[in-house]
Every structure is written in structure tokens, then in C-alpha cells.
C-alpha positions as CSV (number, residue, x, y, z in Angstrom):
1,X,-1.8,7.7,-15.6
2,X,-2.5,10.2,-12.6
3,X,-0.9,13.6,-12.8
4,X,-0.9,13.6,-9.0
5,X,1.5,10.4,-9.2
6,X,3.9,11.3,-12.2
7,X,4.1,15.6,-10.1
8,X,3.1,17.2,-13.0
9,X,0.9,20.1,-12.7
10,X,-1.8,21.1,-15.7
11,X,-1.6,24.7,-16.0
12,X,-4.2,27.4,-17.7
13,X,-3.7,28.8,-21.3
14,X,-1.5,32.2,-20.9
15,X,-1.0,34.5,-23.7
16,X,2.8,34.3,-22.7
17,X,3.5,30.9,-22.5
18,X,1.2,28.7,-24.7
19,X,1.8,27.2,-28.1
20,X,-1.5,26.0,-30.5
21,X,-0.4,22.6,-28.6
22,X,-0.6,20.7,-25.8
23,X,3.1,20.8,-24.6
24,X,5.1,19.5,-21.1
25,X,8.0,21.7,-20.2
26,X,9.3,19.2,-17.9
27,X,7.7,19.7,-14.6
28,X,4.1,20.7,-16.3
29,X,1.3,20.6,-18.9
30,X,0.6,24.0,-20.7
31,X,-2.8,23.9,-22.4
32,X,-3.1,25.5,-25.8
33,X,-5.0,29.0,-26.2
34,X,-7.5,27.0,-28.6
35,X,-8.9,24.9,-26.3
36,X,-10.7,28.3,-24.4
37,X,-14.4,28.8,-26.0
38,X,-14.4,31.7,-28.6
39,X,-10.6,31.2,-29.4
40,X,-10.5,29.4,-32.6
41,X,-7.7,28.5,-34.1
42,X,-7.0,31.2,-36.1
43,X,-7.5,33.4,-33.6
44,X,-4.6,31.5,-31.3
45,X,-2.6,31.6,-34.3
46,X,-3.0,35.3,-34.6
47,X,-1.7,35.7,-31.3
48,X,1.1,33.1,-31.6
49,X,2.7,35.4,-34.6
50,X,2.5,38.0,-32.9
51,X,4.2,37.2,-29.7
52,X,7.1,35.1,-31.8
53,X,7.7,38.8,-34.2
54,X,7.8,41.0,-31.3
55,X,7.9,39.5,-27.6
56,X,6.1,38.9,-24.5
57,X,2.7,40.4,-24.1
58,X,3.8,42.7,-21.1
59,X,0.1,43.5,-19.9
60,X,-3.7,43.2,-21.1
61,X,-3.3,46.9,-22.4
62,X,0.0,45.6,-24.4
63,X,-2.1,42.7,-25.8
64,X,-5.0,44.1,-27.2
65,X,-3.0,47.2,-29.0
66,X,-0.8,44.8,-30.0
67,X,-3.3,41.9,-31.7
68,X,-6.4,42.8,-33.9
69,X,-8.1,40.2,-34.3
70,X,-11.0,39.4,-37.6
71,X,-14.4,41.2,-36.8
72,X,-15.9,37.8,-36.2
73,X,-13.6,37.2,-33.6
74,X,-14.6,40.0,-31.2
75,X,-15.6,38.0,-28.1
76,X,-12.0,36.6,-28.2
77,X,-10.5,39.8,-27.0
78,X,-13.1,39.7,-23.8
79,X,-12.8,35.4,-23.5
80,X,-8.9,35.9,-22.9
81,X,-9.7,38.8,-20.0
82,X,-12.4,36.4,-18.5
83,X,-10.0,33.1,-18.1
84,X,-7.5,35.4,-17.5
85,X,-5.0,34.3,-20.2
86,X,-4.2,38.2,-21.1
């Protein structure tokens, strides 16, 4: 099946508006935050909880006050800024 054909679009992981799934709203695919390098599961989980409890990320400043992520998980911070998920 060609994406082209069917008019669905396959759009970037976003802080906002992905799950830790593939998903298709209707019109397009949304990737999953875990499927960016240095995101790990947890990681994407961590940020999932934390946009369900309190909202929308409103900027990147918003996002990293708002998310503390493990030690080991310090690159994830700077991965989101880089694919510009944040």
C-alpha cells in the first residue's frame, strides 16, 4: 500500500501529539516518541504521563521544567531539541 495513493501523510514524533504508538488520526500517521534514538520507552512514557496529568507542553522551556527524566536518560532531553519534537 502507497501512502501517496491512500493521501495519508506520515508525520514526525511531537511532544504534543504522539502516543508510545503508531496511531492514524484520519488523514495521517503520527509516529511514536520511541521510535527517535535515545528515547527509550520509559523515557516516552515519562513524557506521556506528564502531558495526560497536566496538558500541552506549551514550549521547549515548558517541557524540560516540566519532565525530569532518569540520569541515564540525559541525551533524551537534547535528542527531542535535535528532531525537533520539543
Amino acid at each position: 500500500m502507497n501512502v501517496d495513493v491512500k493521501h495519508i501523510s506520515i508525520e514526525a514524533p511531537d511532544v504534543n501529539r504522539s502516543t508510545d504508538i503508531y496511531y492514524h488520526n484520519g488523514k495521517s500517521i503520527i509516529l511514536p516518541l520511541s521510535i527517535i534514538k535515545d528515547v527509550g520507552t520509559l523515557a516516552a512514557r515519562t513524557i506521556l504521563d506528564e502531558r495526560d496529568k497536566n496538558g500541552r507542553f506549551g514550549d521547549y522551556f515548558d517541557f524540560v521544567a516540566r519532565v525530569v527524566l532518569r540520569k541515564d536518560e540525559s541525551n533524551t532531553t537534547r535528542t527531542l531539541d535535535i528532531c525537533r519534537c520539543s
